[in-house]
PDB file of N, CA, C and O in Angstrom:
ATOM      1  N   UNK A   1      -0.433 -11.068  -0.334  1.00  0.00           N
ATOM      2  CA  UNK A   1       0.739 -11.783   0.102  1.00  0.00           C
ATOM      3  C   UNK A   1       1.512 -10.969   1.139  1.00  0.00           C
ATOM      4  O   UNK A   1       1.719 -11.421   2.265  1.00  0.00           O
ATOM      5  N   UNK A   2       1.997  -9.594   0.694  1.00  0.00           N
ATOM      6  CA  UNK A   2       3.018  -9.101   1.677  1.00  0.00           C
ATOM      7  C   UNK A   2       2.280  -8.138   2.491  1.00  0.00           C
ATOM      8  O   UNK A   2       2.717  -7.209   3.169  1.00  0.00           O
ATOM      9  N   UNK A   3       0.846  -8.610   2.260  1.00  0.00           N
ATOM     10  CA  UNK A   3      -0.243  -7.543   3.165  1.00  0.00           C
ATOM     11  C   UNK A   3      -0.451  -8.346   4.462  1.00  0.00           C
ATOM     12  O   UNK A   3      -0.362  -7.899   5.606  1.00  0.00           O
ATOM     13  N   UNK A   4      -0.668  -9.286   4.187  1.00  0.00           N
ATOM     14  CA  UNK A   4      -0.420 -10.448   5.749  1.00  0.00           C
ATOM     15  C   UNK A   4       0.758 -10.539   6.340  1.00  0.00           C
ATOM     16  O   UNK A   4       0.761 -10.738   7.554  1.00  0.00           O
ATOM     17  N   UNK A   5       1.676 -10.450   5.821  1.00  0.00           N
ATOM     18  CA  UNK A   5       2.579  -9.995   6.321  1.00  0.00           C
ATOM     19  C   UNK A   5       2.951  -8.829   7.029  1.00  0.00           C
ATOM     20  O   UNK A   5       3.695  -8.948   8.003  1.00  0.00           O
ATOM     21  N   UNK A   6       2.548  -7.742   6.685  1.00  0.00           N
ATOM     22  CA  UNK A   6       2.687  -6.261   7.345  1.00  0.00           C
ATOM     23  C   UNK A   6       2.155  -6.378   8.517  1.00  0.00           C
ATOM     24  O   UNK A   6       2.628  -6.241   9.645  1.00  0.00           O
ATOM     25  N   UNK A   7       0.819  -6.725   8.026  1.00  0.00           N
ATOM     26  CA  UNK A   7      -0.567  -6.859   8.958  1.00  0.00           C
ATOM     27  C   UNK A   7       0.342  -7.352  10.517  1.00  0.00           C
ATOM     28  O   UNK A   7       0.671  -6.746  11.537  1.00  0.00           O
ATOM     29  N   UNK A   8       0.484  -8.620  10.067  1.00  0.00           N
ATOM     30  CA  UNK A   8       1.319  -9.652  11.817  1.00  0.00           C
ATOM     31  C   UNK A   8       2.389  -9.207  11.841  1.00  0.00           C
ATOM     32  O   UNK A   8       3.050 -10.094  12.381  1.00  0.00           O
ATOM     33  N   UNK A   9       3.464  -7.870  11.462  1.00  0.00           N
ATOM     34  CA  UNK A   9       4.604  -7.066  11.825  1.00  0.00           C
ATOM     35  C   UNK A   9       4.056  -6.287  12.727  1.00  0.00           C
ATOM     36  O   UNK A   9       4.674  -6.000  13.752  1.00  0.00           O
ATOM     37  N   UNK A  10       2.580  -5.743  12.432  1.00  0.00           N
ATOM     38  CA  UNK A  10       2.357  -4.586  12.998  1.00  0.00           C
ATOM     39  C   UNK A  10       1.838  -5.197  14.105  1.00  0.00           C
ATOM     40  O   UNK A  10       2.367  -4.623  15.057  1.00  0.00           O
ATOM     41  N   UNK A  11       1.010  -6.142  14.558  1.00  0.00           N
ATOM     42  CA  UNK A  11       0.169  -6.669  15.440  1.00  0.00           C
ATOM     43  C   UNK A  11       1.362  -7.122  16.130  1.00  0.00           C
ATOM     44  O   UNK A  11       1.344  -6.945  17.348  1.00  0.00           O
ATOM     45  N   UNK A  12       2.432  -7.686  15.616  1.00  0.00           N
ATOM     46  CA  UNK A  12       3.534  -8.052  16.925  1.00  0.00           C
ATOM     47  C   UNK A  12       4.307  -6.827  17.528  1.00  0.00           C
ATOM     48  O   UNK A  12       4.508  -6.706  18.736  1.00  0.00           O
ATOM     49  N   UNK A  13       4.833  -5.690  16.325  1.00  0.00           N
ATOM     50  CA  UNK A  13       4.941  -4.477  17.372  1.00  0.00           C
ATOM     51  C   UNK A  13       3.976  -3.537  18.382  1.00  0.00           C
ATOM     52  O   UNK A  13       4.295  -2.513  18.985  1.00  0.00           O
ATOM     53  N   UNK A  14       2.830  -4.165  18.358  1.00  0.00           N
ATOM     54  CA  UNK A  14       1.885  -3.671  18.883  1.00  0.00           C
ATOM     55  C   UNK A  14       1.252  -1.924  17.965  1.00  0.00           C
ATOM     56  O   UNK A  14       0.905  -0.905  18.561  1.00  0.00           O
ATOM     57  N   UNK A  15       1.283  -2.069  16.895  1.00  0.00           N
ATOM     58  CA  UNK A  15       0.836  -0.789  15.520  1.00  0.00           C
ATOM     59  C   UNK A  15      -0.280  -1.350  14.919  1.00  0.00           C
ATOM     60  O   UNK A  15       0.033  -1.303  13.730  1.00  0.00           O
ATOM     61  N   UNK A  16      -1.299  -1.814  14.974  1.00  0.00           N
ATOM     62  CA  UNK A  16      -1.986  -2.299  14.676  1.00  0.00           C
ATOM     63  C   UNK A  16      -3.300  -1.370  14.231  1.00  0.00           C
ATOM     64  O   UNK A  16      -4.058  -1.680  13.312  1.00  0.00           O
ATOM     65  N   UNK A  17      -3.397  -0.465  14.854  1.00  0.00           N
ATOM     66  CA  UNK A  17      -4.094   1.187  14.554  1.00  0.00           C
ATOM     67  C   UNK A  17      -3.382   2.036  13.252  1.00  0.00           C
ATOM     68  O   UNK A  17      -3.801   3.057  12.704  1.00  0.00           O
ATOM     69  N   UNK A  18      -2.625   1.546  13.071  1.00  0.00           N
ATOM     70  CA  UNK A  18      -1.702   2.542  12.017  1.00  0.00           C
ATOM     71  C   UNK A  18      -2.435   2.205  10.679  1.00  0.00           C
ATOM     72  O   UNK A  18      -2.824   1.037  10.643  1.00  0.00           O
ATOM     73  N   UNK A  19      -2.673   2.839   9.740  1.00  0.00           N
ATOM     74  CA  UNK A  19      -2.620   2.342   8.299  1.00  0.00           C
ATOM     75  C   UNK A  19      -1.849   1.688   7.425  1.00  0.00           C
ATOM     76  O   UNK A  19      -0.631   1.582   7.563  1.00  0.00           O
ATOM     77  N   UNK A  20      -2.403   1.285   6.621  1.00  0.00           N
ATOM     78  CA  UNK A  20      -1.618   0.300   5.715  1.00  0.00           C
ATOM     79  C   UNK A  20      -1.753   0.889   4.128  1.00  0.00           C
ATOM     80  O   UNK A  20      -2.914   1.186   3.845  1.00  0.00           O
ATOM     81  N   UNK A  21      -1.117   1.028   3.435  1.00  0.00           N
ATOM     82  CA  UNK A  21      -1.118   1.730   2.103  1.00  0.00           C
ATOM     83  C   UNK A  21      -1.033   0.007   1.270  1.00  0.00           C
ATOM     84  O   UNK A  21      -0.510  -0.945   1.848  1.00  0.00           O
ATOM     85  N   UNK A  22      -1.418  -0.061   0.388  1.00  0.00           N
ATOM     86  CA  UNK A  22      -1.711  -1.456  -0.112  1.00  0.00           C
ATOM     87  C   UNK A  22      -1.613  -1.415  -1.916  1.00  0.00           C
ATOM     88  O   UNK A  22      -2.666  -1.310  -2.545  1.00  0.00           O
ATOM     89  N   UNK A  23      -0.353  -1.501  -2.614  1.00  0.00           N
ATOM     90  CA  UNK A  23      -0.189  -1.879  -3.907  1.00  0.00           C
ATOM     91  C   UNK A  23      -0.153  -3.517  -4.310  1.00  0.00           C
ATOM     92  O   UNK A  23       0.092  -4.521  -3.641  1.00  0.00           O
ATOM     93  N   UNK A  24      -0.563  -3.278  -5.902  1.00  0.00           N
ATOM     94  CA  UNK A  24      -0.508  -4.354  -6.290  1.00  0.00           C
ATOM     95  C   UNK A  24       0.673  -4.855  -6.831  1.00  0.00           C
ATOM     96  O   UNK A  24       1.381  -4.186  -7.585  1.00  0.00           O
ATOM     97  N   UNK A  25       1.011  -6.389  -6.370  1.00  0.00           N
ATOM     98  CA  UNK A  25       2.279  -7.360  -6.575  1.00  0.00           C
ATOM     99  C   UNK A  25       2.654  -7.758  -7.712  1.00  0.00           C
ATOM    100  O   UNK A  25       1.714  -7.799  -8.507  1.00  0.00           O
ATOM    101  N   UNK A  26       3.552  -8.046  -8.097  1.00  0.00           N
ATOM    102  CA  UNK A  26       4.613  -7.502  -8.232  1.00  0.00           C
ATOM    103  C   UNK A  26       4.672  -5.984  -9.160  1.00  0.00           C
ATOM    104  O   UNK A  26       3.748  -5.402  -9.729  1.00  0.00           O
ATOM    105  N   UNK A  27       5.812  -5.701  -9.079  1.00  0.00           N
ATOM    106  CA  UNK A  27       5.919  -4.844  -9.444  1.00  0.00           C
ATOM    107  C   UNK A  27       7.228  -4.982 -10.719  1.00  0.00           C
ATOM    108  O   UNK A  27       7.243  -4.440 -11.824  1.00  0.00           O
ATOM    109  N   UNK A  28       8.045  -5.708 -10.230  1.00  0.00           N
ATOM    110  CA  UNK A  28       9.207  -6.089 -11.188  1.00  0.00           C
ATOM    111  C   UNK A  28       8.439  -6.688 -12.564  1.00  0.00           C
ATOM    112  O   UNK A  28       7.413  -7.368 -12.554  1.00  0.00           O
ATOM    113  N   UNK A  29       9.404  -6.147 -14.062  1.00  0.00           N
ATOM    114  CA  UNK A  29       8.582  -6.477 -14.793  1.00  0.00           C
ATOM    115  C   UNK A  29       7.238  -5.650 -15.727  1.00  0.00           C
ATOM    116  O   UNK A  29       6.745  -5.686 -16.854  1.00  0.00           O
ATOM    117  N   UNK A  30       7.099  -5.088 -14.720  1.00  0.00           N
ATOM    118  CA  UNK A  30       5.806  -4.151 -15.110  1.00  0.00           C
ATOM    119  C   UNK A  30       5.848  -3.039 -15.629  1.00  0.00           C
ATOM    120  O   UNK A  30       6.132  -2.161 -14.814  1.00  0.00           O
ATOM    121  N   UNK A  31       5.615  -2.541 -17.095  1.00  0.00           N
ATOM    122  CA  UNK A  31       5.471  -1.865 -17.890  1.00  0.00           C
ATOM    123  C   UNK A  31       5.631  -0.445 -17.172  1.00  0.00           C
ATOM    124  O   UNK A  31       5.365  -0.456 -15.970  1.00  0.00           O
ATOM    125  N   UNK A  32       6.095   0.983 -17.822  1.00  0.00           N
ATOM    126  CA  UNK A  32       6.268   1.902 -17.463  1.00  0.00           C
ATOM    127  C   UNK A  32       4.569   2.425 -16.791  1.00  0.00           C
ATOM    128  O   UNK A  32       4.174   2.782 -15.680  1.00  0.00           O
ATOM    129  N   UNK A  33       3.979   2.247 -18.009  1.00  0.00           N
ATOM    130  CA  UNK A  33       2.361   2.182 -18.398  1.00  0.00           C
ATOM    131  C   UNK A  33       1.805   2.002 -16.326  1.00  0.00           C
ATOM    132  O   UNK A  33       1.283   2.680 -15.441  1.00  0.00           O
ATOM    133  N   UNK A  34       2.328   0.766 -16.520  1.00  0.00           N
ATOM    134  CA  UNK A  34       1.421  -0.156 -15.710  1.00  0.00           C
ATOM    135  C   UNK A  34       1.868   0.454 -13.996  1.00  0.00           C
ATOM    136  O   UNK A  34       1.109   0.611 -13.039  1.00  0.00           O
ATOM    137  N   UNK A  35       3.215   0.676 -14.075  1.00  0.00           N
ATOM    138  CA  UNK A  35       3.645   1.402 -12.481  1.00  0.00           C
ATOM    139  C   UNK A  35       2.951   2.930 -12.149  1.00  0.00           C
ATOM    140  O   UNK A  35       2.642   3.376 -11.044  1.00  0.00           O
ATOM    141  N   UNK A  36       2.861   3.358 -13.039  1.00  0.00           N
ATOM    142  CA  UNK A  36       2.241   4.693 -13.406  1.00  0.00           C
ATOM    143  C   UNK A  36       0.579   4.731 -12.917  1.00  0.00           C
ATOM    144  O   UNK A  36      -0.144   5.576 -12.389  1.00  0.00           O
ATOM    145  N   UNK A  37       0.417   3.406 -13.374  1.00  0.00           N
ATOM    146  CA  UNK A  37      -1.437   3.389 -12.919  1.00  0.00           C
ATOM    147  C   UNK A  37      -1.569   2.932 -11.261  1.00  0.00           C
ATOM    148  O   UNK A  37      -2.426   3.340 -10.478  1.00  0.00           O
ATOM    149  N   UNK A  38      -0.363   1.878 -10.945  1.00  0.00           N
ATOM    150  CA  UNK A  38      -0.423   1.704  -9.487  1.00  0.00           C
ATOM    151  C   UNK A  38       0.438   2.882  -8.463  1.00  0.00           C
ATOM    152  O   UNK A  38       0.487   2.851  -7.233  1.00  0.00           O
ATOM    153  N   UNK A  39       1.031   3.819  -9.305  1.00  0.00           N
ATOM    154  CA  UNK A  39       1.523   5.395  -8.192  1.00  0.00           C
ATOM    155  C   UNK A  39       0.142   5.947  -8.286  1.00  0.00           C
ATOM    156  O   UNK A  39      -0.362   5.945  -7.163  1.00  0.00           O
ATOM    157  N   UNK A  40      -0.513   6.331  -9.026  1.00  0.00           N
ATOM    158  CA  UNK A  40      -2.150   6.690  -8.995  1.00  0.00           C
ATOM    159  C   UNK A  40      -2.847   6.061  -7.847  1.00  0.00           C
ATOM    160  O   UNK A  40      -3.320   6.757  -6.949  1.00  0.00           O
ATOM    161  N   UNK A  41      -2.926   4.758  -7.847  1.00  0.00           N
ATOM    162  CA  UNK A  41      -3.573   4.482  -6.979  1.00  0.00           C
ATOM    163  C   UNK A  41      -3.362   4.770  -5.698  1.00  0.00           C
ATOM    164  O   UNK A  41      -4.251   5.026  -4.886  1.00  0.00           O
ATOM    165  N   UNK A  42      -1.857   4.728  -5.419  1.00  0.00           N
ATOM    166  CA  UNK A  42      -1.071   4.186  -4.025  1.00  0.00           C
ATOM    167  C   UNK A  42      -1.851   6.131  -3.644  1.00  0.00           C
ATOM    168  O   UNK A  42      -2.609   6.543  -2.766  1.00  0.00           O
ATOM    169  N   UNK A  43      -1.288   6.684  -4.592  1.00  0.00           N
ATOM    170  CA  UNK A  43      -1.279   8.037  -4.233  1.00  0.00           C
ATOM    171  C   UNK A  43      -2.930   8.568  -3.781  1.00  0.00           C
ATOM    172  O   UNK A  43      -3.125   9.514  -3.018  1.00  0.00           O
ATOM    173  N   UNK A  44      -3.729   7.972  -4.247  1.00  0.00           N
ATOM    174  CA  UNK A  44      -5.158   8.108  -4.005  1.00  0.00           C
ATOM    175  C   UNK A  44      -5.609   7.391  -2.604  1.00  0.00           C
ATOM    176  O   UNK A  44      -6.627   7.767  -2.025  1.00  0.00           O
ATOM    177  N   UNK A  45      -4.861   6.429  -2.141  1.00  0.00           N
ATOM    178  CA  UNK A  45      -4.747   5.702  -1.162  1.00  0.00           C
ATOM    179  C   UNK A  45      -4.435   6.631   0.049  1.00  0.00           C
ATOM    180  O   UNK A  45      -4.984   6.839   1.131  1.00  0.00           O
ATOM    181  N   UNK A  46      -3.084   7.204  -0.718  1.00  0.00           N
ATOM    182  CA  UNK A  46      -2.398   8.073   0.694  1.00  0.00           C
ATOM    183  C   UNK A  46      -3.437   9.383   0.826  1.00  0.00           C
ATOM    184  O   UNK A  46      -3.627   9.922   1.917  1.00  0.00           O
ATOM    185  N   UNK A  47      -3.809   9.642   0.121  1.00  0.00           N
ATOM    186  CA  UNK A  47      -5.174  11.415  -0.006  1.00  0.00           C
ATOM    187  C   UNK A  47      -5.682  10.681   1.034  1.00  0.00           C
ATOM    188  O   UNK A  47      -5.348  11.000   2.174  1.00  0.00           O
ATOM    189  N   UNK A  48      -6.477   9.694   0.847  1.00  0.00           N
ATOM    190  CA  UNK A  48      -7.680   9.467   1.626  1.00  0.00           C
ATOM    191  C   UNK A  48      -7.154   9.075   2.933  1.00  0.00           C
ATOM    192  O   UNK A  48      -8.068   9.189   3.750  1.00  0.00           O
ATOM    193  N   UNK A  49      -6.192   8.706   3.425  1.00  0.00           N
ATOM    194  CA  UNK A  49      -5.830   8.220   4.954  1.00  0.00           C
ATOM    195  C   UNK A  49      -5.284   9.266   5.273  1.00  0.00           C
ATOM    196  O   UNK A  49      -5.147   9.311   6.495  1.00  0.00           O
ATOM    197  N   UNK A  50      -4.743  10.502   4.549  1.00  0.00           N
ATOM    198  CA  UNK A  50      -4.604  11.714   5.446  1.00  0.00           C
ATOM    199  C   UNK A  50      -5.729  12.920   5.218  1.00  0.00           C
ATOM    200  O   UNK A  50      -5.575  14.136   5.336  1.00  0.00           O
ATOM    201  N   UNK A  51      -7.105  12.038   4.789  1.00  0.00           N
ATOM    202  CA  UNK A  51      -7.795  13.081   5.267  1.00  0.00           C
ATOM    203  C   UNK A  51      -8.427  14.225   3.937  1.00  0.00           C
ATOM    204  O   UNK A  51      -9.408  14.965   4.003  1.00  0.00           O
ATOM    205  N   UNK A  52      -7.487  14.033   2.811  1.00  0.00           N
ATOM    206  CA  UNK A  52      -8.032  14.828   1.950  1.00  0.00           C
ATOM    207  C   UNK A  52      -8.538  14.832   0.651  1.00  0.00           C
ATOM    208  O   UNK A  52      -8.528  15.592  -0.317  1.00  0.00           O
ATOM    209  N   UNK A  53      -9.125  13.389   1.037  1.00  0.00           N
ATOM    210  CA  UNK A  53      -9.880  12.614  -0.395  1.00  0.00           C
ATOM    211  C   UNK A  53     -11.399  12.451   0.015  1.00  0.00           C
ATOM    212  O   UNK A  53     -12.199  11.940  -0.769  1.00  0.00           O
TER     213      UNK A  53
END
């Protein structure tokens, strides 16, 4: 949802080369548990687009 969105922010500022870090929606709601497993991810996300995953 708010990934198509980023996506045509970036393509209209002309950033379209840049990366995109990509969690799952929503977030409101969601168990301590459950935010905890998507900072893991996000954070495994960010290793690998700078290179050290």
């Amino acid at each position: 949802m708010f990934q198509r969105l980023a996506l045509g922010e970036m393509a209209a500022l002309g950033a379209t080369g840049l990366p995109l870090l990509v969690i799952q929606h929503p977030l409101g709601g969601e168990a301590p548990e459950g935010v905890s497993r998507r900072v893991e991810q996000a954070v495994e996300q960010l290793t690998a687009m700078l290179g050290r995953g």
